[in-house]
C-alpha positions in Angstrom: 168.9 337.5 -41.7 172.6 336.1 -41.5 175.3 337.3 -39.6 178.8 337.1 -41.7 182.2 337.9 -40.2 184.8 340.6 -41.5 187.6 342.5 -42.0 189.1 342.4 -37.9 188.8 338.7 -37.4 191.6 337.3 -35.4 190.5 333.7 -36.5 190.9 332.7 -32.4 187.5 330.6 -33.2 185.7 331.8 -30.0 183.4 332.1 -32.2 183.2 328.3 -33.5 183.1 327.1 -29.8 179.2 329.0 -28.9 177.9 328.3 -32.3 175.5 325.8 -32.0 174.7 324.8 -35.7 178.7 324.6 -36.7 177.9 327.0 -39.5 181.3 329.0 -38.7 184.2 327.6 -40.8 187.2 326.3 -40.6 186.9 324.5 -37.0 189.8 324.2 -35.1 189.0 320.5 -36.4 189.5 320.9 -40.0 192.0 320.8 -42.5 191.6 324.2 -43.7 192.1 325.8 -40.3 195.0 328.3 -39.9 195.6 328.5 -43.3 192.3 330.3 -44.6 192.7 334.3 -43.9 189.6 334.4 -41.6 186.8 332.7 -40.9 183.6 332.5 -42.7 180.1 331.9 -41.5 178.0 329.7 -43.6 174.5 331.9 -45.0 172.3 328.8 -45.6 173.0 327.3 -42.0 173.4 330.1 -39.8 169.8 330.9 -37.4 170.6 334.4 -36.6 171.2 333.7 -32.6 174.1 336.3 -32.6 176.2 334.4 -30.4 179.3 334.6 -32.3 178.6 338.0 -32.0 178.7 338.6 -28.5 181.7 336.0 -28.3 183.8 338.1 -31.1 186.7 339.5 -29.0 187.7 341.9 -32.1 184.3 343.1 -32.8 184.2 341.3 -36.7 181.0 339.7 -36.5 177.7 342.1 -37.8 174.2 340.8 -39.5 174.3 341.6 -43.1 171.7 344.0 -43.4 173.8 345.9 -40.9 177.4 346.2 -42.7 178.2 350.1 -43.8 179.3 350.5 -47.4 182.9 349.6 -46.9 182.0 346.0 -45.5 179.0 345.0 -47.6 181.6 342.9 -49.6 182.0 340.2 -46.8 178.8 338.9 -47.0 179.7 338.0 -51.0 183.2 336.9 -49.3 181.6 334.7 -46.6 179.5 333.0 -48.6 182.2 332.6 -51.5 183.8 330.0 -49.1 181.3 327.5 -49.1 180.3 327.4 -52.7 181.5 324.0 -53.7 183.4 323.1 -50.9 183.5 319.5 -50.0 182.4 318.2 -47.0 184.9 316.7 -44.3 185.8 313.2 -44.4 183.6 311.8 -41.7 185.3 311.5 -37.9 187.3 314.5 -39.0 184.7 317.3 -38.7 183.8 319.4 -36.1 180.9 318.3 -33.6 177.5 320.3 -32.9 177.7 322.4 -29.8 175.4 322.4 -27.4 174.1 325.2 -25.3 175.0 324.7 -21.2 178.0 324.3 -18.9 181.5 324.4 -21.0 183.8 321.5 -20.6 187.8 321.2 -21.1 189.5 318.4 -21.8 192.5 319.2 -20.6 193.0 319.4 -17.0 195.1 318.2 -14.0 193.6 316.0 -11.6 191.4 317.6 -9.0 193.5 316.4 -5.8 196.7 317.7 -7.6 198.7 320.0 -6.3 198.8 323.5 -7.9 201.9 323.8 -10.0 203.7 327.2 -10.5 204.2 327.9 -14.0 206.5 330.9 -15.2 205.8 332.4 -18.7 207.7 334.7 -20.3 206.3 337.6 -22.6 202.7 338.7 -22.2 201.4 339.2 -25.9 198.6 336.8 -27.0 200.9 333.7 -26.8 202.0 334.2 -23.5 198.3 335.4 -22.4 196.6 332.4 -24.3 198.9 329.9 -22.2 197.8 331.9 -19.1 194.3 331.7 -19.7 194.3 328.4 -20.5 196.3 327.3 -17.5 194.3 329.7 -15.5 190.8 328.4 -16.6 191.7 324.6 -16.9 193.9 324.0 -13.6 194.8 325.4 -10.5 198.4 326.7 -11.4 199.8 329.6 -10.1 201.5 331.9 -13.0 204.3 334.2 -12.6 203.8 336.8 -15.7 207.0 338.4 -17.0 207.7 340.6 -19.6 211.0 342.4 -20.4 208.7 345.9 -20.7 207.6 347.5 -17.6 204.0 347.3 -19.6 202.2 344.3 -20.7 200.7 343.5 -24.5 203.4 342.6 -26.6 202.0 342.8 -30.3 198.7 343.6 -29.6 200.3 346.9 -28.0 203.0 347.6 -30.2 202.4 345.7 -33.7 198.8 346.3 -34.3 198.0 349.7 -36.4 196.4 352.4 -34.6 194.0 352.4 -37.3 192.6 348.9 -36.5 191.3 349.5 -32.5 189.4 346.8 -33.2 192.0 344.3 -33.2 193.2 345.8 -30.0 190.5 344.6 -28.2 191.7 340.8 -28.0 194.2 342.8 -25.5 191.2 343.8 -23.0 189.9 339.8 -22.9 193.2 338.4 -22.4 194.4 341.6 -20.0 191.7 340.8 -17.6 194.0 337.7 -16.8 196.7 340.4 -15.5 194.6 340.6 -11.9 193.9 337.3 -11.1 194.1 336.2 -8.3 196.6 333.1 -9.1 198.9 335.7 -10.9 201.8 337.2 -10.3 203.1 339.7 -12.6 207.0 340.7 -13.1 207.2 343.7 -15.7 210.5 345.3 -17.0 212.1 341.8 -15.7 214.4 340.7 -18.3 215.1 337.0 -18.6 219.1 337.3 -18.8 219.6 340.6 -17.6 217.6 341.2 -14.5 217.7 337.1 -13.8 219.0 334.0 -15.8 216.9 331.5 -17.2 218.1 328.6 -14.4 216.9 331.0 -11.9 213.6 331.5 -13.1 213.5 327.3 -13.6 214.9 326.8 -10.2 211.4 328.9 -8.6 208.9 327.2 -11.4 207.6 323.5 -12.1 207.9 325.1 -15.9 208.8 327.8 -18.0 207.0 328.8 -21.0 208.7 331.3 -23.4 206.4 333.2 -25.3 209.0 335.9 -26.5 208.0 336.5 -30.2 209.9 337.4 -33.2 211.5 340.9 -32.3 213.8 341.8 -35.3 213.3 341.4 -38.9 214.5 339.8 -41.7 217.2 340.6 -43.7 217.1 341.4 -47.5 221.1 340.9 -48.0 221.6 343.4 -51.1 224.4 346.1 -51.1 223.5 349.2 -49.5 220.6 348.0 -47.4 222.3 349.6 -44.1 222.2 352.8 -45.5 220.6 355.8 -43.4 217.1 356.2 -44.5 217.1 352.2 -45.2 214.9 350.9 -42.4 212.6 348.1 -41.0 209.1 347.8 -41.1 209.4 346.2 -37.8 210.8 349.9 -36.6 208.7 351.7 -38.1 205.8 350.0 -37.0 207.3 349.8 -33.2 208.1 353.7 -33.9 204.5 354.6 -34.8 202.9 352.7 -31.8 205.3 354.1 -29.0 207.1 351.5 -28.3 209.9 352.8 -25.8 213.1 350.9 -26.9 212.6 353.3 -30.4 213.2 356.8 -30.3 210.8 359.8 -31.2 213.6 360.7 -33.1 214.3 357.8 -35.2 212.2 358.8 -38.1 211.6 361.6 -40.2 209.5 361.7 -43.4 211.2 364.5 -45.7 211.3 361.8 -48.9 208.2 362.2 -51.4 208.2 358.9 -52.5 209.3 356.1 -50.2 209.5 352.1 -51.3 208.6 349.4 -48.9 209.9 345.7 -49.9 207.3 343.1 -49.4 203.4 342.5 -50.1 202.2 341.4 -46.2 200.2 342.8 -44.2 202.7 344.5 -42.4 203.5 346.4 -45.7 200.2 347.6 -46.3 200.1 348.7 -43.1 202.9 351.2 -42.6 202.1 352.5 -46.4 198.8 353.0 -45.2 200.1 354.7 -42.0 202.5 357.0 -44.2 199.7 358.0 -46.8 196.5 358.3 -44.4 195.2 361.9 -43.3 197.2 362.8 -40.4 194.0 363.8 -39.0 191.8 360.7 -39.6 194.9 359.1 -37.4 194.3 361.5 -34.6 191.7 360.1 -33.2 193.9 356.7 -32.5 196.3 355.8 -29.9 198.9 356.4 -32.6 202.3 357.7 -30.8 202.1 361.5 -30.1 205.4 362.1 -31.8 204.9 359.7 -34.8 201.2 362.2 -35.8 203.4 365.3 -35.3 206.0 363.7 -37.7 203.1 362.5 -40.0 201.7 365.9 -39.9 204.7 367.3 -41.6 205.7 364.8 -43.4 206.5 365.3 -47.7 205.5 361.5 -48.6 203.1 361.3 -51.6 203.8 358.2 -53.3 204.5 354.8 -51.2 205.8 352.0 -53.7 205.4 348.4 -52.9 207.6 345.9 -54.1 206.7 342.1 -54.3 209.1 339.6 -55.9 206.6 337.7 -57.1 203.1 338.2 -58.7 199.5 339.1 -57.0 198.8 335.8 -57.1 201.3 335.2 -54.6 201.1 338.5 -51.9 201.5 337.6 -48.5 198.7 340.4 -47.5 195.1 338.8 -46.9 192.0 340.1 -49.0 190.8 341.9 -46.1 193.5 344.1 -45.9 193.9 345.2 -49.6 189.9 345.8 -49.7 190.6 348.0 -46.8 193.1 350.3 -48.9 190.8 350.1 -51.4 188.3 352.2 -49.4 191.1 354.4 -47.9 189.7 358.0 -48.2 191.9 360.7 -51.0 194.1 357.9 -51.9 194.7 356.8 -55.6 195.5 353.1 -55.6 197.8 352.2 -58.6 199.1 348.9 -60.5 202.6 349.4 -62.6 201.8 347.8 -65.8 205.5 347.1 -66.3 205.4 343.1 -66.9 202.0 341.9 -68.9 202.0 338.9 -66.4 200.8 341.3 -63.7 197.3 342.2 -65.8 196.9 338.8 -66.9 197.0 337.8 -63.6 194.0 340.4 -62.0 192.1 339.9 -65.7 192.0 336.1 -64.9 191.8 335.3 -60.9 188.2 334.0 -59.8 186.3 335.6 -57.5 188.0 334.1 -54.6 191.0 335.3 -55.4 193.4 337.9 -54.0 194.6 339.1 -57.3 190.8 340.0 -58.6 190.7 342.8 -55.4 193.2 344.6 -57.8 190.6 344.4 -60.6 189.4 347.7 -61.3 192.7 349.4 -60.1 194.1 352.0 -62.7 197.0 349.9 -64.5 200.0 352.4 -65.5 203.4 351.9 -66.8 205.3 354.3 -64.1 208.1 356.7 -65.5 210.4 356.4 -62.2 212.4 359.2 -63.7 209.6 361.7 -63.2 208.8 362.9 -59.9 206.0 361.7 -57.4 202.6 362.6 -59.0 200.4 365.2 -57.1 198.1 363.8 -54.8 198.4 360.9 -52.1 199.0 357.3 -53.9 200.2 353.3 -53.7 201.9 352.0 -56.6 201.9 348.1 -56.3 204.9 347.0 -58.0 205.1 343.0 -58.9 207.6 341.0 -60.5 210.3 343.1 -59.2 212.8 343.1 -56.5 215.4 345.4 -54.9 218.9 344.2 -55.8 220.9 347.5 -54.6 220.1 350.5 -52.5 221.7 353.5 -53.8 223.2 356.4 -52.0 226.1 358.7 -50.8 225.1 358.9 -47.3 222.1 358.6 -47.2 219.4 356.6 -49.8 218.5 358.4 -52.5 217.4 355.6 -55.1 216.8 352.0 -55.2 217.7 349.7 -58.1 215.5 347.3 -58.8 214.5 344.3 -61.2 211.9 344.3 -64.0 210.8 342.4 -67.4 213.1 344.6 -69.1 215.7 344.6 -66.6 217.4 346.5 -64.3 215.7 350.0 -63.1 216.6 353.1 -61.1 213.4 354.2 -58.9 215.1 357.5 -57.0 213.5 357.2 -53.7 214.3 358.8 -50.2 213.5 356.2 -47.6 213.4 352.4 -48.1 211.7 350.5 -45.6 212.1 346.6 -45.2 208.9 344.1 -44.9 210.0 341.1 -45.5 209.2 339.0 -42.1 210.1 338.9 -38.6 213.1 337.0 -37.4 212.8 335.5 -33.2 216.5 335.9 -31.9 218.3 333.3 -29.3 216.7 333.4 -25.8 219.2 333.4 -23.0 219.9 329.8 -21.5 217.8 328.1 -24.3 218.5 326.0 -27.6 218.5 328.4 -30.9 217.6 327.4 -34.3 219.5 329.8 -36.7 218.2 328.7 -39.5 214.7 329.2 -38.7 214.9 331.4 -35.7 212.7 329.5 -33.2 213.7 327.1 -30.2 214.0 323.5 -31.3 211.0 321.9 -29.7 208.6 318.7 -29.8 205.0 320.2 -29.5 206.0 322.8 -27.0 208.9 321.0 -25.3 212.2 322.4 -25.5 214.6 319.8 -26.5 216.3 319.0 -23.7 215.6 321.0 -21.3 212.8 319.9 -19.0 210.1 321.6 -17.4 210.7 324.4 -20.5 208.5 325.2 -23.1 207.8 327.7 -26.0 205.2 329.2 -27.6 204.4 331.7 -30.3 206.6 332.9 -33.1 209.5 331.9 -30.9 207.6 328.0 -31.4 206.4 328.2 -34.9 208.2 330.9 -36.7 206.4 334.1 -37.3 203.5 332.8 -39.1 200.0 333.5 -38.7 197.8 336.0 -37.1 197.0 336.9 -33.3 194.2 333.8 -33.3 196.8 331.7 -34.4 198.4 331.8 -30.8 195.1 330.3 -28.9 195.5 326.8 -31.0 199.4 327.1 -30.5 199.1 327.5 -27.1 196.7 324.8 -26.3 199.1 322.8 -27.7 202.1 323.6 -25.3 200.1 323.9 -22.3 198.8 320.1 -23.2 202.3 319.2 -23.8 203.2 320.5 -20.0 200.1 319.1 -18.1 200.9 316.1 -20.0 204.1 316.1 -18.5 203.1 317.7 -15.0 200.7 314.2 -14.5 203.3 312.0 -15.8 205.7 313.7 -13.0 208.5 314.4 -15.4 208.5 318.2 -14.4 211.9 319.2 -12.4 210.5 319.9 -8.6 211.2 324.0 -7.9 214.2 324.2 -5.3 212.8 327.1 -3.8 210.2 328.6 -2.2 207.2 330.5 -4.0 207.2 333.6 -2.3 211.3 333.9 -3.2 211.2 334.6 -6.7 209.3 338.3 -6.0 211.8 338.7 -3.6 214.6 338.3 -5.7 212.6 339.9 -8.6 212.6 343.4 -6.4 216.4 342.8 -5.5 217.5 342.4 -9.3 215.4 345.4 -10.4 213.7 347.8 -8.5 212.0 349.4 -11.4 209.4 346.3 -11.8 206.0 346.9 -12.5 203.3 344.9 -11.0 199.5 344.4 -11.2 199.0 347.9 -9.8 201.3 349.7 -11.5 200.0 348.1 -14.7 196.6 349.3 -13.9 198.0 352.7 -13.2 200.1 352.8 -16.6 196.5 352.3 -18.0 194.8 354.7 -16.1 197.5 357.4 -17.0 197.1 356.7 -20.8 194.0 356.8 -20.7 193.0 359.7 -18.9 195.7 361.9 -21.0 193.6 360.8 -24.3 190.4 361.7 -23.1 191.4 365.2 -23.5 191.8 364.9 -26.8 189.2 362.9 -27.7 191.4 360.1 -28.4 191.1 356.2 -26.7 194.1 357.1 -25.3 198.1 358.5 -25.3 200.4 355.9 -25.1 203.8 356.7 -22.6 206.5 356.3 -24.9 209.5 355.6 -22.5 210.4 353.4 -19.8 211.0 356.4 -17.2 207.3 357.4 -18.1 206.0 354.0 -17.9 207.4 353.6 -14.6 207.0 356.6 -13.3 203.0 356.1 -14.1 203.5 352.6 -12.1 204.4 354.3 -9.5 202.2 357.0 -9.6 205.0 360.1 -10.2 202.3 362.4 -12.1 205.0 364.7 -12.3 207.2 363.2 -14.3 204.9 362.6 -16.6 204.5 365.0 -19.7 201.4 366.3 -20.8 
């Protein structure tokens, strides 16, 4: 019996570091790494110890003779990725792991003194830096986040519907109470305190601050009401507290989303899935009373190029595949779309979408009955169309232009970072100018994350990205080039408090989470998230009655 890994995998490669016969691919070593959807577990080397297993932190690693009907396909998937594969070029491969004490190459010196290190945003860029300055050194970490709750995208851009993937959030939140951490949330860097203040208390900053708007598709009528980003949405649905209840409502019966990610499969999977099958999520209370009511039967995805090309992984289209009372549908409008599914091997995307009923859509006729996903390729929106609000989108095809009347266009085309108060901005990219984690020319500052990289890979991606800044700054801590803090440690929580008195700590962290989850155990659910900052607070600070039911 093998073990093989599936559909959750954050691709973090916890699981590469325990396995002691290297059968788990890419390493962290090789080319491939980062750029592969997942990672795959080799059948013909693996000895069925099940420590990749127990070191999974999203829960993606089964035996084979153990995956349900809907995963049985990642054992044929796993073991796809090693047929003809070439071997590394030798002194570029990983190395064999040994069972016994871990080692870490990067660390400061053991008569150094601790360092304080600031970082800013507490998603799995900004907790990966922790943890690794946390289990590597003796820094002290001053956690801030402009929330008064920690989890970034973990918390509000993972689908309800994947509480696996949620789980990274309990290994890296058991960093929150450590006893070298101080935490600062609903502290906004440039609001509450500027970015020379925090500096002036640290050794070093690291900005982990993400990608928090989205891109733009620049076409005529894209601003319309009823036009609106995925990036909403999603933050709508997960109850995030800077969106409001109210910001949605779902009266259209067919509704287009632009772009073939991940993210797009997810909030057309969100807006077709049985409101019921969702109630047993963390999903916002307000977003499954909007779902429960809502008219949508027909979600429509448009990708400007072919399936060859989608930006979604194969995980995540098998997983609509499976998705229970929903018709999944390919437009048959441009022959190069068939072609394309008829000819892809079996590693590619494109053949997931072989067997999927192929049908040239009328647009002009109403939604059909039932629940469905039309993938759309070849096609592009060039105009949204509407008097007040959208009521069609225009859009490009083989034989030209086409009218699909629609009632809410939402936008999945990427996530953009925006400037961060007091440091260098990139417009054209949308990141901090930086050499491997080093903000130009500003010392003692780093970044990490989207706000590093651009909003590229997955939630794993951030542990490799991190590692790299926080071996940029010890680097830079041994060589002494860090600025020397001009005050005291025990003044920045002082002045913290002082700026805003709303700031949650530890404690009140713990107590958001004992709030939530306490008012979803009865209802069965993992639990209810608070959905605005009075509520949040409030929890911190243990106000039960300002809390709703």
């Amino acid at each position: 019996m093998t073990f093989a890994i599936t559909q959750t995998c954050c691709s973090d490669a916890t699981c590469v570091a325990v396995c002691p016969v290297n059968c788990i691919h890419p390493t962290p070593q090789e080319r491939d790494f980062g750029s592969t959807e997942m990672l795959y577990i080799d059948p013909t080397t693996c000895i069925d110890c099940g420590a990749c297993a127990d070191a999974c932190p999203v829960d993606a690693v089964f035996p084979v003779d153990s995956l349900s009907g809907t995963q049985q396909e990642y054992a044929a998937i796993n073991a796809a990725y090693f047929e003809n594969r070439e071997p590394e070029p030798a002194g570029d491969g990983p190395t064999f792991h040994s069972w016994g004490e871990p080692t870490f190459e990067r660390s400061l010196p053991s008569d150094f003194a601790p360092i304080r290190v600031a970082v800013v945003g507490t998603g799995p860029a900004g907790m990966y830096a922790a943890e690794d300055l946390l289990l590597h050194t003796n820094a002290e970490v001053t956690l801030l986040d402009r929330l008064p709750v920690a989890g970034g995208l973990v918390r509000y851009g993972v689908a309800p519907d994947h509480p696996a993937t949620k789980k990274v959030g309990d290994i890296l939140g058991r960093f929150h109470s450590h006893p070298r951490v101080r935490m600062h949330l609903g502290l906004e860097v440039g609001r509450d305190i500027t970015a020379e203040e925090l500096a002036a208390h640290h050794d070093a900053v690291v900005y982990a601050v993400g990608a928090s708007t989205d891109r733009r598709l620049k076409i005529p009528g894209e601003d319309l009401p009823g036009s609106i980003s995925a990036t909403a949405f999603v933050s709508w649905y997960n109850a995030h507290p800077e969106v409001s209840p109210e910001a949605i409502e779902l009266s259209a019966e067919r509704v287009v989303v632009v772009g073939n990610g991940n993210v797009a499969l997810d909030v057309a999977r969100i807006l077709v899935s049985d409101p019921d099958a969702l109630a047993g999520t963390d999903i916002a209370d307000h977003a499954l009373t909007v779902l429960r009511a809502a008219k949508v039967r027909e979600v429509v995805l448009l990708g400007r190029r072919g399936p060859e090309d989608a930006a979604y992984t194969r995980s995540e289209l098998l997983a609509l595949k499976h998705l229970d009372g929903v018709e999944l549908v390919v437009d048959d409008h441009d022959p190069r779309t068939g072609a394309t599914i008829d000819a892809a091997g079996p590693k590619d995307k494109a053949a997931v979408l072989r067997g999927v009923t192929r049908d040239t859509v009328d647009w002009s006729l109403p939604p059909a009955s039932g629940r469905r996903i039309v993938f759309r390729f070849h096609s592009a929106p060039v105009e949204v169309l509407g008097d007040g609000t959208v009521r069609a989108v225009r859009v490009t095809g083989v034989s030209g232009e086409q009218e699909v009347p629609v009632g809410m266009l939402l936008r999945a085309v990427g996530y953009r970072g925006v400037p961060v108060a007091g440091l260098p901005f990139d417009e054209a990219t949308g990141t901090v100018p930086h050499e491997r984690g080093r903000v130009a020319g500003r010392p003692g500052t780093y970044v990490v994350g989207w706000i590093k990289r651009g909003p590229s890979g997955g939630i794993g991606a951030n542990r490799a990205c991190a590692a790299e800044t926080v071996g940029t700054l010890l680097a830079d801590a041994v060589d002494g080039s860090l600025p020397a803090p001009t005050a005291r440690p025990k003044a920045f929580h002082r002045l913290a408090r002082h700026r805003n008195r709303q700031v949650v700590d530890a404690r009140g962290l713990a107590a958001i989470d004992r709030a939530e989850v306490t008012r979803g155990r009865r209802d069965g659910r993992p639990r209810v998230k608070l959905a605005t900052v009075g509520e949040l607070v409030a929890a911190a600070k243990g106000v039960r009655r300002s809390l709703p039911r």
